[in-house]
C-alpha positions in Angstrom: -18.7 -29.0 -47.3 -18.3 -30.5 -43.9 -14.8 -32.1 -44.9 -14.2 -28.4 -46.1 -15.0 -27.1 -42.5 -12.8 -29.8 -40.9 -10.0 -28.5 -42.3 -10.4 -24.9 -42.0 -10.6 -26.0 -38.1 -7.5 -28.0 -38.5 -5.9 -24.3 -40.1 -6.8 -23.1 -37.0 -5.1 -25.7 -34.5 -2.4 -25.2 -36.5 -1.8 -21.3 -35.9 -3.0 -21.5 -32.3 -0.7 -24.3 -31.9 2.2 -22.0 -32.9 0.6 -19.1 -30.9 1.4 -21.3 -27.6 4.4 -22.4 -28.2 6.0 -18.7 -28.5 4.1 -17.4 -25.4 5.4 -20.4 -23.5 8.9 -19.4 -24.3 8.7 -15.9 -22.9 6.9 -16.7 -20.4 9.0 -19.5 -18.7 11.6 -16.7 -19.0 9.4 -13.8 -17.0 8.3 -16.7 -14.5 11.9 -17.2 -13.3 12.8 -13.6 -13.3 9.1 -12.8 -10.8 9.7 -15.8 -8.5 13.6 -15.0 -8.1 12.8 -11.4 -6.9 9.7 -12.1 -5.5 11.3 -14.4 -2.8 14.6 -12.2 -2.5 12.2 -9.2 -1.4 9.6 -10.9 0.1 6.5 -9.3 -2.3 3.5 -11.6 -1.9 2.1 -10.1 -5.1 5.4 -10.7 -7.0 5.0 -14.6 -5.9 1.6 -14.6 -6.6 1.9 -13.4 -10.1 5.5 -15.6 -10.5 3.6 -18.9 -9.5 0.5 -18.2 -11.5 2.7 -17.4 -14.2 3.7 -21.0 -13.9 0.4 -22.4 -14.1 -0.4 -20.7 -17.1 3.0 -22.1 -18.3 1.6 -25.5 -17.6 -1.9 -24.7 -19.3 0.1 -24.1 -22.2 1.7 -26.7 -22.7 -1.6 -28.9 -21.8 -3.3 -26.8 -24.7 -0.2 -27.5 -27.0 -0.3 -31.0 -26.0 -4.1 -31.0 -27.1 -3.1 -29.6 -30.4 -0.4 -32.0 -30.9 -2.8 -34.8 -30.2 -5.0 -33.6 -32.9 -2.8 -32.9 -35.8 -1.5 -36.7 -35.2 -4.7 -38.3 -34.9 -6.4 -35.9 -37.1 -7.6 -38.9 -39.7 -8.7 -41.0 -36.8 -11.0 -38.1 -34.8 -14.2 -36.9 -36.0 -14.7 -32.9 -35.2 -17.0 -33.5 -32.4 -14.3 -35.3 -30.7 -11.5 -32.8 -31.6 -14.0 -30.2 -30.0 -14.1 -32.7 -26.6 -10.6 -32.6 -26.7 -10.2 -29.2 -26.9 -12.9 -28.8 -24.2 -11.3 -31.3 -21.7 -8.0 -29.4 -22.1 -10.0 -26.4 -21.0 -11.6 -27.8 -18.1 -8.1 -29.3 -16.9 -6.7 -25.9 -17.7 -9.6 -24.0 -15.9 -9.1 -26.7 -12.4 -5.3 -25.5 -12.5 -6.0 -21.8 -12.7 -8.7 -22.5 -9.3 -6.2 -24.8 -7.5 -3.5 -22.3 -7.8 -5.4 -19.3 -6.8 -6.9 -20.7 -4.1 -3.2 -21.5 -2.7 -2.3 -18.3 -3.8 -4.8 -16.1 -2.0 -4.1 -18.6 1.2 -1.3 -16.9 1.0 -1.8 -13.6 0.5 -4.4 -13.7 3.9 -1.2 -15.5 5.8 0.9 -12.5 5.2 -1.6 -9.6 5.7 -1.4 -9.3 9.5 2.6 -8.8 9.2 4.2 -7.9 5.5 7.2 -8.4 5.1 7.8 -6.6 1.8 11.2 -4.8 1.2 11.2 -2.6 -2.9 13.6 -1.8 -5.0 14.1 -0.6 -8.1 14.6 -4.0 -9.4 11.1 -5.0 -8.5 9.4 -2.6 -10.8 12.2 -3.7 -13.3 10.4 -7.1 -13.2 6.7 -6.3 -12.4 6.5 -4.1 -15.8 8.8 -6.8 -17.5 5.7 -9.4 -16.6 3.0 -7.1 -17.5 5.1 -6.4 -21.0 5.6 -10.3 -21.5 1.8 -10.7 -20.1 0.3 -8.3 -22.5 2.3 -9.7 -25.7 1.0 -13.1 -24.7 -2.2 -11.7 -24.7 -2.1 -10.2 -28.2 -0.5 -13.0 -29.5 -2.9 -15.3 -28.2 -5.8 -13.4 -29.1 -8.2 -15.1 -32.3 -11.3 -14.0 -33.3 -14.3 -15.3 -31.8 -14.8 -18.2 -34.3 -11.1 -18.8 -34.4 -10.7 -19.4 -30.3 -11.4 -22.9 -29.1 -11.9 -23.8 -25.5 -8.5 -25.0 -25.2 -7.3 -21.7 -26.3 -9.9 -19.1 -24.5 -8.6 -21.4 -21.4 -5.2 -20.3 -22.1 -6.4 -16.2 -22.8 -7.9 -16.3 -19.9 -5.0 -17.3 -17.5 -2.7 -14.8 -19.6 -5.3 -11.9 -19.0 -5.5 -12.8 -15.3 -1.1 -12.4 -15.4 -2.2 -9.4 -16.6 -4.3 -8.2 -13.8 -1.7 -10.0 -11.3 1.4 -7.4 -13.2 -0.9 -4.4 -12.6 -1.7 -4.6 -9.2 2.0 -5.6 -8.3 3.1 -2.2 -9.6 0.4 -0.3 -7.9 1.3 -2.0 -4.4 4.8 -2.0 -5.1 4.7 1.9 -5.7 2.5 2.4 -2.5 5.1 0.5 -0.4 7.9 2.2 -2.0 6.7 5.9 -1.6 4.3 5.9 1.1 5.5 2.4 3.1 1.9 0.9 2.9 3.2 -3.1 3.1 -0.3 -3.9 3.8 -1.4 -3.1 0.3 0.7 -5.9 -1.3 -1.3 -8.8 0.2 -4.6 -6.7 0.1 -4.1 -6.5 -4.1 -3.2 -10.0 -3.9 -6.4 -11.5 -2.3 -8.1 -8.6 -4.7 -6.2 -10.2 -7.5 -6.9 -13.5 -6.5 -11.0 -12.8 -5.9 -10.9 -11.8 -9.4 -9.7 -14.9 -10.8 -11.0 -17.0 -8.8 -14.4 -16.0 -10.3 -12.8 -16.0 -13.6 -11.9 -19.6 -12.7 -15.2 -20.4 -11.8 -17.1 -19.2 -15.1 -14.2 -21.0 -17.2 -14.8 -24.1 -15.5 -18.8 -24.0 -16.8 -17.7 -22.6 -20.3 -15.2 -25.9 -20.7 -17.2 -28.7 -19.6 -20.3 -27.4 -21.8 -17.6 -27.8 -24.8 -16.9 -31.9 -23.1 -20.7 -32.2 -22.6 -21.3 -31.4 -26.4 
């Protein structure tokens, strides 16, 4: 029965295994695209979402790398030991998402006494293209509870924080754009980056309870 329950786990790896590999594609394709307009218009939230999107690019491919450890070693590891694995590529995954915030919302507080923020039409273009790409990583990410590992809730988590990121840079965006309210973009970045930060946090407990195990 346990052997049985080994590899319905190892089903499991497999398809998250696949899920991360199609959300990195699209989103090393919506990172460019954020970080190339963010810097052309100056948008602090724009950079902020385009440089988190490449940490949860890099999470990704620490969970896949986690996944690809286990299918090759999978007669050598016990499950405990794939669950340790899964859980240390959390914690790693949950430090990255902190590390960049923190730089992040250093940022945001740098550029709130003077914005320099110029809109177009373009930026929109790309904010709802990153909240699109975001929230079909999300969904493609998404397991039932019993189905999501550490490794992977580490990597819903930082695709759910894009999420928030893509929203706010649309509502700051439109505010500077109508009403020329350039302090809103680094105000919903520090926002933005409060909320993750505690998301960090409570990832960062979640994951090394999974190593402690």
């Amino acid at each position: 029965m346990s052997h049985q329950h080994h590899e319905h786990s190892h089903y499991h790896y497999h398809a998250n295994e696949r899920s991360t590999k199609i959300v990195v594609l699209i989103s090393v394709v919506a990172m460019f695209l954020e970080l190339s307009v963010g810097y052309t218009t100056n948008s602090v939230v724009l950079l902020i979402d385009g440089w988190h999107m490449l940490s949860h690019v890099l999470v990704l491919l620490l969970a896949w790398g986690a996944y690809l450890y286990i299918r090759l070693r999978k007669r050598e590891l016990t499950q405990a030991k794939e669950h340790r694995v899964l859980g240390l590529s959390g914690f790693a995954s949950a430090m990255i998402l902190l590390i960049i915030t923190l730089l992040m919302m250093r940022e945001a507080i740098e550029n709130f006494a003077n914005p320099q923020i110029s809109v177009s039409w373009e930026s929109f273009a790309v904010a709802g293209f990153g909240l699109l790409v975001n929230g079909i990583s999300a969904y493609v990410l998404h397991r039932e509870e019993e189905k999501m590992d550490a490794s992977l809730y580490a990597a819903y988590i930082h695709v759910l924080s894009d999420v928030i990121l893509s929203m706010f840079a649309i509502i700051a965006l439109t505010g500077v754009y109508f009403a020329d309210l350039k302090w809103l973009d680094p105000l919903f970045g520090i926002i933005g980056s409060l909320v993750i930060l505690n998301w960090s946090i409570g990832l960062i407990r979640k994951s090394w309870k999974e190593v402690l195990k």
